[in-house]
C-alpha atoms as a printed R data frame, in Angstrom:
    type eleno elety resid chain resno       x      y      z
1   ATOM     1    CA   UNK     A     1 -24.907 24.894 35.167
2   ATOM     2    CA   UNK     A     2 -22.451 24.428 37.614
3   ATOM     3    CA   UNK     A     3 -21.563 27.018 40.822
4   ATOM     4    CA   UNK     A     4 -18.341 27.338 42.815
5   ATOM     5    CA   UNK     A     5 -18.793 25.576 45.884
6   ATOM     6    CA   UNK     A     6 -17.968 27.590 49.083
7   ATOM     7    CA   UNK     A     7 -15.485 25.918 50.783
8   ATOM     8    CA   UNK     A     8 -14.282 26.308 54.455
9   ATOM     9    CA   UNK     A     9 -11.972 24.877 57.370
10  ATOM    10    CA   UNK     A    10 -14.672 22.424 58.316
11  ATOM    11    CA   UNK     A    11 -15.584 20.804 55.067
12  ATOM    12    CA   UNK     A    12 -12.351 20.954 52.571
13  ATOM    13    CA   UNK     A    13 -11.418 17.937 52.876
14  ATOM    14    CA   UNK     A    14 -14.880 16.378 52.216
15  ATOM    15    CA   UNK     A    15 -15.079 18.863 49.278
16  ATOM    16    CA   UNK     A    16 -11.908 19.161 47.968
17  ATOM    17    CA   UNK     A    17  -9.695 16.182 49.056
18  ATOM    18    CA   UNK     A    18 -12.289 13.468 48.691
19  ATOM    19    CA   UNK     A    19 -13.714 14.939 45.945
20  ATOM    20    CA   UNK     A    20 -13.742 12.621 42.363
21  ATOM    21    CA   UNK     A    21 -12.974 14.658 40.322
22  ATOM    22    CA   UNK     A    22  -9.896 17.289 39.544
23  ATOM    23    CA   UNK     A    23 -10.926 20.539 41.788
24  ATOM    24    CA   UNK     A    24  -9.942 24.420 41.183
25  ATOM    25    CA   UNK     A    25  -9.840 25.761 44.858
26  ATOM    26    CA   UNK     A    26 -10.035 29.972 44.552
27  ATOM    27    CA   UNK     A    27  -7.933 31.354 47.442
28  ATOM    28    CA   UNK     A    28  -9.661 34.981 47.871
29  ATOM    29    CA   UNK     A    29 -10.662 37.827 50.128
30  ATOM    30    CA   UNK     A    30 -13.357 40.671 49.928
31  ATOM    31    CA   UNK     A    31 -10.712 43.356 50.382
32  ATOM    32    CA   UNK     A    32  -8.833 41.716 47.378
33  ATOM    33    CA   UNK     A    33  -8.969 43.869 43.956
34  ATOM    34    CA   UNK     A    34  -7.145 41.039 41.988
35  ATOM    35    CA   UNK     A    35  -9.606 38.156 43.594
36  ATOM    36    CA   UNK     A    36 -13.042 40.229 42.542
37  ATOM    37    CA   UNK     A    37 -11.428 40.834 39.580
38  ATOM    38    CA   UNK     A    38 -10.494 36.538 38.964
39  ATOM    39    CA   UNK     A    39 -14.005 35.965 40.495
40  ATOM    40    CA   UNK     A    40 -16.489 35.884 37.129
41  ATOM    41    CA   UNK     A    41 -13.599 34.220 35.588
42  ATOM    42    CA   UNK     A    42 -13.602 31.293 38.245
43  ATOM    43    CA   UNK     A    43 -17.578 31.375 37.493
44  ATOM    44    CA   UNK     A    44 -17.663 30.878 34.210
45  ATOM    45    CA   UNK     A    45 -15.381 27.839 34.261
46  ATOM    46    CA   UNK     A    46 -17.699 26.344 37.057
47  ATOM    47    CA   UNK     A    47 -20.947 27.481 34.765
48  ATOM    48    CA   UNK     A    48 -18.900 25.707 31.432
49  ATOM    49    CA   UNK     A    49 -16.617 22.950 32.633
50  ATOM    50    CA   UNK     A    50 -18.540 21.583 35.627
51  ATOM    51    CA   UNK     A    51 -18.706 18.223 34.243
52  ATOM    52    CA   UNK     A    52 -15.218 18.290 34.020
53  ATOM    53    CA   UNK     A    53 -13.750 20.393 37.197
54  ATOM    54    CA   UNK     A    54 -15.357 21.036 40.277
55  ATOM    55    CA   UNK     A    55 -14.813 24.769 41.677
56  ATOM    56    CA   UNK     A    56 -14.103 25.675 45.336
57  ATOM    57    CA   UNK     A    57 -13.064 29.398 46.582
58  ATOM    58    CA   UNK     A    58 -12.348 29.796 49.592
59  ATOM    59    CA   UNK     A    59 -12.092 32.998 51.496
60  ATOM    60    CA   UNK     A    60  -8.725 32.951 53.300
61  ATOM    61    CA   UNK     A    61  -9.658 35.802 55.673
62  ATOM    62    CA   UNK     A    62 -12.207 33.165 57.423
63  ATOM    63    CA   UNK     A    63 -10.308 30.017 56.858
64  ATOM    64    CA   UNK     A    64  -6.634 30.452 57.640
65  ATOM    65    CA   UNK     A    65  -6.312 27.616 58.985
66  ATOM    66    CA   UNK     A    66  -6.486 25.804 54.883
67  ATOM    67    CA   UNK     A    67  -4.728 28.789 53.692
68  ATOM    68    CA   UNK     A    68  -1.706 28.040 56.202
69  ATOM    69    CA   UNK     A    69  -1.412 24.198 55.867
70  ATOM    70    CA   UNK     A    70  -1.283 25.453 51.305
71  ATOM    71    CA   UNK     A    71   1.298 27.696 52.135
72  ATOM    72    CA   UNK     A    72  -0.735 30.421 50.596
73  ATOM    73    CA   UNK     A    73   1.126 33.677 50.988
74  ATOM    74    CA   UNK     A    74  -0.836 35.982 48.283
75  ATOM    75    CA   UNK     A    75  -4.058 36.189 46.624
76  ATOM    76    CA   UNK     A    76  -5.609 35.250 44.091
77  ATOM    77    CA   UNK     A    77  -3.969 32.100 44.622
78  ATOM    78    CA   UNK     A    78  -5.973 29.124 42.558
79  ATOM    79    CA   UNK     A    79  -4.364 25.726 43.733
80  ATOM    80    CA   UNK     A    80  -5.400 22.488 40.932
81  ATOM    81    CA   UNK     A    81  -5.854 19.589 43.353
82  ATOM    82    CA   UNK     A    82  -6.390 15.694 42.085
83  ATOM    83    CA   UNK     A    83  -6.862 12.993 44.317
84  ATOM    84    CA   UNK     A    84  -5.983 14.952 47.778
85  ATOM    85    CA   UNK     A    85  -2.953 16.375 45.754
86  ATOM    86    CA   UNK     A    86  -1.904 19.708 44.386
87  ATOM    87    CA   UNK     A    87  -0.803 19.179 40.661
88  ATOM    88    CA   UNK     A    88  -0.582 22.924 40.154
89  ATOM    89    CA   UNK     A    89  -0.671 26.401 41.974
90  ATOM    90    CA   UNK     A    90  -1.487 29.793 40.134
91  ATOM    91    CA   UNK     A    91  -0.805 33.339 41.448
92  ATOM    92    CA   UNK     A    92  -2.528 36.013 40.577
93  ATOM    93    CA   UNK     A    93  -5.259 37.372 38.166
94  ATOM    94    CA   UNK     A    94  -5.037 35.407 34.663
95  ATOM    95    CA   UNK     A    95  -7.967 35.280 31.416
96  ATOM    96    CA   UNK     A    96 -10.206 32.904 31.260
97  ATOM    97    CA   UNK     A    97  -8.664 31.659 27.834
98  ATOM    98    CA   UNK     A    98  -5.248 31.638 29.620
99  ATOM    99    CA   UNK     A    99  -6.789 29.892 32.905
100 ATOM   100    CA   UNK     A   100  -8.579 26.490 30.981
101 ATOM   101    CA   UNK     A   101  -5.469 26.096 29.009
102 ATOM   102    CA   UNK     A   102  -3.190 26.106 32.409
103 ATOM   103    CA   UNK     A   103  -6.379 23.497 33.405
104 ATOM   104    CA   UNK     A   104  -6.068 21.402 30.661
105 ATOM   105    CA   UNK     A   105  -9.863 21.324 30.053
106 ATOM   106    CA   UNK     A   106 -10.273 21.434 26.025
């Protein structure tokens, strides 16, 4: 059972960019309704689709530095990254049933 990795300035791009597989990076903050509200949602798709996704959040408050270079203005942002690339960017709170289809993981 996979866990969302806790990604940071230092490390995303070993994490993320290099990583081997298609990556869900969770843009968040504590002070963010929306994000605590998208957070058991981002953990149960790490817990069920690990083999097939790996997760990342990353809390934008300590790492604006990522946030900046992604252009991310408001949270929950979730960016889709494959190969060092971002293939899709979501905004906002969405269902898990809504959030694996927009990942294309059935």
């Amino acid at each position: 059972m996979s866990k969302p990795v806790k990604v940071t300035d230092g490390n995303f791009n070993t994490e993320v960019l290099s990583a081997d597989k298609k990556v869900l990076v969770d843009f968040w903050a504590e002070w963010c309704g929306p994000c605590r509200m998208v957070a058991p949602v981002v953990e149960d798709i790490a817990a069920e689709y690990g083999d097939k996704i790996k997760v990342a959040k990353l809390n934008v408050d300590e790492n604006q530095s990522t946030a900046s270079r992604y252009g991310i203005m408001s949270i929950p942002t979730m960016l889709v990254m494959e190969d060092g690339k971002v293939i899709n960017k979501l905004v906002g709170y969405m269902p898990k049933d809504k959030l694996v289809s927009k990942l294309n993981l059935k």
